[in-house]
MMTF fields as JSON, N, C-alpha, C and O atoms, coordinates in Angstrom:
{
  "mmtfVersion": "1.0.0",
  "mmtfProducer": "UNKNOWN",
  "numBonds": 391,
  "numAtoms": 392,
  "numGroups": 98,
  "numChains": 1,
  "numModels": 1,
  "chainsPerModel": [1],
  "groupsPerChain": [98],
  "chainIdList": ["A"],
  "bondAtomList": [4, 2, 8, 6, 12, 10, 16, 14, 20, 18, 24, 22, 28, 26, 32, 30, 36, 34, 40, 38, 44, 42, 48, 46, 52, 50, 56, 54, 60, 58, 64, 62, 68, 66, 72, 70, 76, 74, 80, 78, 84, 82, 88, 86, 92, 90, 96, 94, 100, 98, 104, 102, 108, 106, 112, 110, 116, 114, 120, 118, 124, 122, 128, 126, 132, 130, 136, 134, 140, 138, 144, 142, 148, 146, 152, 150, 156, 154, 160, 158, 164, 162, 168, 166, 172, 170, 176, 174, 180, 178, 184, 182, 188, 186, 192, 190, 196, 194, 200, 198, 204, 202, 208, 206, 212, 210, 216, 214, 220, 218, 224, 222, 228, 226, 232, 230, 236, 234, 240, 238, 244, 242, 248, 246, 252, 250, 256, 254, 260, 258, 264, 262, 268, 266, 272, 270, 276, 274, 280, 278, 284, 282, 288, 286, 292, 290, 296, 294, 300, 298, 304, 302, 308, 306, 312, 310, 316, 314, 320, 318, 324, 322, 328, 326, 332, 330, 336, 334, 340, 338, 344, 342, 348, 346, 352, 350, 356, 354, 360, 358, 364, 362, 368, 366, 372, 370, 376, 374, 380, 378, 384, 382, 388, 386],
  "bondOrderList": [1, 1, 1, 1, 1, 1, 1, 1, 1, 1, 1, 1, 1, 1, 1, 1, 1, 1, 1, 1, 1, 1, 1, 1, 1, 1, 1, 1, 1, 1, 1, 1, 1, 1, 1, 1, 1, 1, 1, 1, 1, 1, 1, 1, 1, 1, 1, 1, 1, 1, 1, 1, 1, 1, 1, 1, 1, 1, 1, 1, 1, 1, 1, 1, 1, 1, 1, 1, 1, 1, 1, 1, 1, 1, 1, 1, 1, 1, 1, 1, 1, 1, 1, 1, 1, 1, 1, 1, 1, 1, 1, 1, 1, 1, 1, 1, 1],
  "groupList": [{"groupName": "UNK", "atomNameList": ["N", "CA", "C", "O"], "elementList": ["N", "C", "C", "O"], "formalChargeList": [0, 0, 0, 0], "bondAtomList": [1, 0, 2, 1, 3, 2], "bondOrderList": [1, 1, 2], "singleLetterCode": "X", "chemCompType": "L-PEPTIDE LINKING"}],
  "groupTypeList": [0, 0, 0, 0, 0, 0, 0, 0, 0, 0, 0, 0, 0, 0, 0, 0, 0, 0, 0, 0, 0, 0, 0, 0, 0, 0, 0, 0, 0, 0, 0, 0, 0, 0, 0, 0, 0, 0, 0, 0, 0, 0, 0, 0, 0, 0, 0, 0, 0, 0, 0, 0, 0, 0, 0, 0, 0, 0, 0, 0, 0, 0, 0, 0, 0, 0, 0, 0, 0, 0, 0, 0, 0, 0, 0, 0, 0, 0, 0, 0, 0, 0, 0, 0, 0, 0, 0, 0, 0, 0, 0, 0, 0, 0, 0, 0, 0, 0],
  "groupIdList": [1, 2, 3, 4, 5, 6, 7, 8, 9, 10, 11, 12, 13, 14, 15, 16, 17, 18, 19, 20, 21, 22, 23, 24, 25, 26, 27, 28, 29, 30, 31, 32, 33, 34, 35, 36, 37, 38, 39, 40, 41, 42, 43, 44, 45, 46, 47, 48, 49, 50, 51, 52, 53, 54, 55, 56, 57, 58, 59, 60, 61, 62, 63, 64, 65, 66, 67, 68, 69, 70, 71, 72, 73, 74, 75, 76, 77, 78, 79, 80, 81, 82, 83, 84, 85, 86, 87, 88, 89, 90, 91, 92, 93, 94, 95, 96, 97, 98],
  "secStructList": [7, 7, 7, 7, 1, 7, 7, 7, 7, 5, 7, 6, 6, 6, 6, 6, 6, 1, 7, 7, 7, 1, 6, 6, 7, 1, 3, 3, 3, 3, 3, 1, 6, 6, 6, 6, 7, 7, 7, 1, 7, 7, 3, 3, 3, 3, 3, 7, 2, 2, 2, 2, 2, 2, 6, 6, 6, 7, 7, 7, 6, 6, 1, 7, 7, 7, 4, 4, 4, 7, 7, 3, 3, 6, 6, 3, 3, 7, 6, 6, 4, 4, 4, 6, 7, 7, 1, 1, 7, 7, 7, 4, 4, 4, 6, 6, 7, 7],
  "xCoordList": [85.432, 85.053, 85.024, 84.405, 85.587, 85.758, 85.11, 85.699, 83.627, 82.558, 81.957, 81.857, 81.623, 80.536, 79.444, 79.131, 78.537, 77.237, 76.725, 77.489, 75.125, 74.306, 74.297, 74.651, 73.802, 73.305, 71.741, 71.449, 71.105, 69.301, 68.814, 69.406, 67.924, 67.691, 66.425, 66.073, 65.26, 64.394, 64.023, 63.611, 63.98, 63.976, 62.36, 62.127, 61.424, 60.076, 59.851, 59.166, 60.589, 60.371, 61.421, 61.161, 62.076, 63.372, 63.387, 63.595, 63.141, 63.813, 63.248, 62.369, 63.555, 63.206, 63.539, 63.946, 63.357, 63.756, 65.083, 65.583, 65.889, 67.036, 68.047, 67.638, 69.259, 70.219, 70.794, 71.478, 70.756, 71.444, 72.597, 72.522, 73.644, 74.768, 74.912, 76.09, 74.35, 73.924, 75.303, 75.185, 76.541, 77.49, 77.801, 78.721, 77.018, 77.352, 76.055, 75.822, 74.903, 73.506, 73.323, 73.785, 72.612, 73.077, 71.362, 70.807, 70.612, 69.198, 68.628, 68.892, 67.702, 66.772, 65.149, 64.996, 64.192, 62.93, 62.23, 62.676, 61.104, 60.09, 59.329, 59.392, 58.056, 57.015, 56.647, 57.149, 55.768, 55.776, 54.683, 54.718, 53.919, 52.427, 52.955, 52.314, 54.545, 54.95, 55.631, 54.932, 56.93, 57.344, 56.747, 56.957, 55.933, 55.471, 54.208, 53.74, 53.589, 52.177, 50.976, 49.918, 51.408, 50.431, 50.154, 50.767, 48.776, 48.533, 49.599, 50.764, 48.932, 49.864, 50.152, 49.878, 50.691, 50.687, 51.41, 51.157, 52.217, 53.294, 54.868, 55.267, 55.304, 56.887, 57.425, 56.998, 58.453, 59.858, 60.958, 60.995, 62.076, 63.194, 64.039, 63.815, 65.155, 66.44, 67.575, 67.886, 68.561, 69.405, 70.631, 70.585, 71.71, 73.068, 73.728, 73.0, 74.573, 75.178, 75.613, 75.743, 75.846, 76.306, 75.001, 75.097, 73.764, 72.734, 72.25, 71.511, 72.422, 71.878, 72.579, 72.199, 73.963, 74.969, 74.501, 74.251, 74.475, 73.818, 72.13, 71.69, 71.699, 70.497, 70.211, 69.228, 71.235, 71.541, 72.455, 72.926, 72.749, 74.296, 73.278, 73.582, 72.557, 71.651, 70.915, 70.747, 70.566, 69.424, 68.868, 69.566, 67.463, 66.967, 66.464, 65.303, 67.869, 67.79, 66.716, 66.6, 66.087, 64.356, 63.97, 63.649, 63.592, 62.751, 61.484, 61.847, 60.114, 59.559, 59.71, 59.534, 60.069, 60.261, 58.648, 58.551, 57.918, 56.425, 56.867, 57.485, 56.315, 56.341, 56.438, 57.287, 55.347, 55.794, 57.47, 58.019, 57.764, 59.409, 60.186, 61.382, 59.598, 61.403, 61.345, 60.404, 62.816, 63.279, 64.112, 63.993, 64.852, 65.27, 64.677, 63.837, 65.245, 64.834, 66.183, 67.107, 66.279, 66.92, 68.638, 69.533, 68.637, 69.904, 70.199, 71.351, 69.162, 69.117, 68.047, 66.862, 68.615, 67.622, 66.028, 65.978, 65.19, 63.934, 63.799, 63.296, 64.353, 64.541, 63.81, 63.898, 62.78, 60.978, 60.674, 60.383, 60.79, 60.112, 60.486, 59.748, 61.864, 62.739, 62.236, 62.673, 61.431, 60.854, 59.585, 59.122, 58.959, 57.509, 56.261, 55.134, 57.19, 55.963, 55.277, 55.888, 54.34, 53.683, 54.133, 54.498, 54.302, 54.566, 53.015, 52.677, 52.126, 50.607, 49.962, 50.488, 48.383, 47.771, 47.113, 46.624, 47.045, 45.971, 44.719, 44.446, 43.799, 42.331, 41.707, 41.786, 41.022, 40.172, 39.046, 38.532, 38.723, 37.68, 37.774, 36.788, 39.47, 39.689, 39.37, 39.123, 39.362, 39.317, 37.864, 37.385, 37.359, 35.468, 34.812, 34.499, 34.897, 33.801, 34.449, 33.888, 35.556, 36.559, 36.534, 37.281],
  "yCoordList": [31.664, 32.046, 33.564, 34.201, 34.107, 35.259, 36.44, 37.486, 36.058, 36.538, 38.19, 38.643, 38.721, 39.804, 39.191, 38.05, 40.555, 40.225, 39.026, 38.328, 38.875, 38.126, 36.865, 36.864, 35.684, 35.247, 34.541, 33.807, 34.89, 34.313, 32.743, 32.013, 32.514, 30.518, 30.74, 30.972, 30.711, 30.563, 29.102, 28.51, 28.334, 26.293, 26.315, 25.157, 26.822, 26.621, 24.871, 24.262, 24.428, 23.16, 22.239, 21.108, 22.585, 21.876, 21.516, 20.363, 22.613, 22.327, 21.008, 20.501, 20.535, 19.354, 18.321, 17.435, 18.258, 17.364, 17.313, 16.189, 18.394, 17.997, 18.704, 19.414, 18.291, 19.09, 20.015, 19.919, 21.247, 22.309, 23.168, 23.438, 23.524, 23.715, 24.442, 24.778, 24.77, 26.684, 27.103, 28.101, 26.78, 27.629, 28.533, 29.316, 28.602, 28.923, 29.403, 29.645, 29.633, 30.689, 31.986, 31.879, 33.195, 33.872, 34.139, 34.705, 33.831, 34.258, 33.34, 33.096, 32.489, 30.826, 31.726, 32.392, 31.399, 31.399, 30.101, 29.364, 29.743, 28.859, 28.852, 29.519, 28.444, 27.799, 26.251, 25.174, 26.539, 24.658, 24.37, 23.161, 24.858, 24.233, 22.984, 21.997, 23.394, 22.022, 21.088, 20.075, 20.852, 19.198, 19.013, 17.915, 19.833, 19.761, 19.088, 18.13, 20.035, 19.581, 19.958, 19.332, 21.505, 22.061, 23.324, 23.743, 24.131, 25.403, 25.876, 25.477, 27.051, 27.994, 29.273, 29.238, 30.278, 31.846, 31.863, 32.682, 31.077, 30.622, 30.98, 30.357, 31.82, 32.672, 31.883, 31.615, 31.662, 31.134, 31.834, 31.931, 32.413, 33.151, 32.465, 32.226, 32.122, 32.063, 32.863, 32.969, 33.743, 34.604, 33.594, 32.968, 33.837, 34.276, 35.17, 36.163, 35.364, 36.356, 37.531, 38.727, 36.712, 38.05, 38.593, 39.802, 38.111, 38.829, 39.518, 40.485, 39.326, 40.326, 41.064, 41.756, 41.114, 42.422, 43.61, 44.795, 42.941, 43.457, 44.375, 45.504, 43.364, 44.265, 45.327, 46.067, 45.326, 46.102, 47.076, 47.705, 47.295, 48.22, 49.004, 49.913, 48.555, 49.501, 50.193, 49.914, 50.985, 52.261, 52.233, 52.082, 52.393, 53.024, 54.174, 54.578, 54.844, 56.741, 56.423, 55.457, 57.54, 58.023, 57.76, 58.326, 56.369, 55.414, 54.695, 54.324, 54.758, 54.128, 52.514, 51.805, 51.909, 50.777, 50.175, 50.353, 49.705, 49.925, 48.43, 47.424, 48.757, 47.98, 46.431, 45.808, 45.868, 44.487, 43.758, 42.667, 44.773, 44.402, 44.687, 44.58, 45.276, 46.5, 44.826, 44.101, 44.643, 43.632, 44.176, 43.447, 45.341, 45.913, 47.312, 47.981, 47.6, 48.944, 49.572, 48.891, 50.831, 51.651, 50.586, 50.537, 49.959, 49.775, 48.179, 47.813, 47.461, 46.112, 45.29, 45.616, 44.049, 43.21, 43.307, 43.794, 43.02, 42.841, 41.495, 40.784, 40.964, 39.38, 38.751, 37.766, 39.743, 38.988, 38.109, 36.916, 38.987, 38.055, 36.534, 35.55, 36.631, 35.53, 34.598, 33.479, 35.231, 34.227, 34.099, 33.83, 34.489, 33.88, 34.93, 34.77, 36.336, 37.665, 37.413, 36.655, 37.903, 38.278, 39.383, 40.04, 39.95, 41.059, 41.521, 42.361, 41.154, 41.724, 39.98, 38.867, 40.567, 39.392, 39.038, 39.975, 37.71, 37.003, 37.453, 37.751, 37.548, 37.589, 36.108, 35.266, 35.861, 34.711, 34.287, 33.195, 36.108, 35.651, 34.868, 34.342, 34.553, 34.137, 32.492, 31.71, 31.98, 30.522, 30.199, 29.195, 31.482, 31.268, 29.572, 28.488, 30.304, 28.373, 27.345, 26.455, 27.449, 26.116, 25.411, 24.443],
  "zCoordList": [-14.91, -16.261, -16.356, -15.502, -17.236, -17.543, -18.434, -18.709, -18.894, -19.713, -18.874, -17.734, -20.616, -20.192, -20.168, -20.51, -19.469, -19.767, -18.807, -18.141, -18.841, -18.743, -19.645, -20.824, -18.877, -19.713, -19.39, -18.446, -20.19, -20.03, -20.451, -21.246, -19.913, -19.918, -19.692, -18.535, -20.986, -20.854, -20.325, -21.323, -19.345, -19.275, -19.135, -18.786, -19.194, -19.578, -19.412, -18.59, -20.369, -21.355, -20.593, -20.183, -20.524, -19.818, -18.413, -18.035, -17.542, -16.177, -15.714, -16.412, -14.875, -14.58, -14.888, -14.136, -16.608, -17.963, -18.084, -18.127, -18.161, -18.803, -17.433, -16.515, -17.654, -16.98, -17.303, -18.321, -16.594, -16.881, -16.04, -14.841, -16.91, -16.446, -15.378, -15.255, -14.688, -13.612, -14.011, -14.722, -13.864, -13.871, -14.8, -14.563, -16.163, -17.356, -17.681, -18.865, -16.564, -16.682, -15.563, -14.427, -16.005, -14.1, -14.354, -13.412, -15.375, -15.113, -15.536, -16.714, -14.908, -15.865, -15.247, -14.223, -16.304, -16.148, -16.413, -17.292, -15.681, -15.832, -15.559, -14.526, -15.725, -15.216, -14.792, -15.114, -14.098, -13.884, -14.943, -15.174, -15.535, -16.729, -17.673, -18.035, -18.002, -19.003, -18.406, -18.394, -17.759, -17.21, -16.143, -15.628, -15.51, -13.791, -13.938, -13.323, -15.213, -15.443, -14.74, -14.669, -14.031, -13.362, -14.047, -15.029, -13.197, -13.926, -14.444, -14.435, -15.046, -15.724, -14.684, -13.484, -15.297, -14.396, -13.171, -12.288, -13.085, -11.764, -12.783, -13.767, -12.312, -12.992, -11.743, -10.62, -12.401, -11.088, -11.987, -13.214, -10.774, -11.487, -10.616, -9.429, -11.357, -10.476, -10.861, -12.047, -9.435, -10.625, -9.716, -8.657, -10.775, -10.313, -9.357, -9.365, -8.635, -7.869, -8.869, -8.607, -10.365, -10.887, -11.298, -11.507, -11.496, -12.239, -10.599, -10.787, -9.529, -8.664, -8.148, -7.204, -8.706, -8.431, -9.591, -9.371, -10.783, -12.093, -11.551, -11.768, -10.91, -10.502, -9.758, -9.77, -9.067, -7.748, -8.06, -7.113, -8.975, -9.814, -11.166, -11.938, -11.091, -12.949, -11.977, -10.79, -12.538, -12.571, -13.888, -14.891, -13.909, -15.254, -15.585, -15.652, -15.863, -15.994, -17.277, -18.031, -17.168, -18.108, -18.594, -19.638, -18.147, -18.632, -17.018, -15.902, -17.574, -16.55, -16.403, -17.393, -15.035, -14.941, -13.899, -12.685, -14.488, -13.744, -12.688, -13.035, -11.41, -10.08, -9.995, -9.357, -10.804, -10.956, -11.693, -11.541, -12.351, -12.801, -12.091, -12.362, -10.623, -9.752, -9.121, -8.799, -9.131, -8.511, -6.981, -5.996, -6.879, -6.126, -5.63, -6.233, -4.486, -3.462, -3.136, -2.691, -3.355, -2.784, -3.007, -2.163, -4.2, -4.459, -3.642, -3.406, -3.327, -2.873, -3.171, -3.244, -3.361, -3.623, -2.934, -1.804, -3.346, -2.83, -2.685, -3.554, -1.294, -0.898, -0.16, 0.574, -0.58, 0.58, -0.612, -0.52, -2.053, -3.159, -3.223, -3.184, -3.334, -3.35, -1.78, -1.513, -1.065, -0.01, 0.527, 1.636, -1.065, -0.782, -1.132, -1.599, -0.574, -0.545, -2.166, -2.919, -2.517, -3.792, -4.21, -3.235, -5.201, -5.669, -5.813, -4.979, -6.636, -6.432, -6.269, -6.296, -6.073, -5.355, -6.717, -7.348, -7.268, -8.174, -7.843, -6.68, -8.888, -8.789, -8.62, -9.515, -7.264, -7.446, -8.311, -8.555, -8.884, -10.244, -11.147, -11.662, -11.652, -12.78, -12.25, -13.168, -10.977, -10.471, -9.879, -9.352, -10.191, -9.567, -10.043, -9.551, -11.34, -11.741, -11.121, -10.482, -11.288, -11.052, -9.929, -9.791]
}
């Protein structure tokens, strides 16, 4: 397939539920809170090869890109995330009563 650009897949609502094409998405977001049926505040990303060539190829000349969004280092993926690391740690306050 021969396309510009990205393309984005919010599946929130979907994944799980329905089938989706991967070949014809390079970025899907979800959570598990709706078909999974668990908490909320759990992000799952999946990219494409082309959305992490894309990531790894931009710079964002003068503009601040604040830490929880850098997906890459020094021009490479950041592929601890993609295996588990946290980017920052949850507060257990918010799960105290619970």
């Amino acid at each position: 397939e021969n396309r510009e650009g990205l393309i984005f897949n919010d599946a929130t609502s979907a994944i799980f539920a329905m089938d989706i094409d991967w070949s014809k998405v390079d970025v899907t977001t979800y959570s598990w809170q709706k078909v999974l049926g668990g908490e909320g505040a759990h992000g799952m990303l999946i990219l494409s090869p082309k959305a992490v060539d894309r990531l790894e190829s931009w710079e964002p000349k003068g503009r601040a890109l604040p830490k929880i969004f850098r997906l890459t280092k020094n021009g490479k993926l950041i592929d601890a995330i993609f295996k588990g690391a946290t980017i920052n740690t949850p507060s257990m306050m918010c799960v105290e009563d619970y």
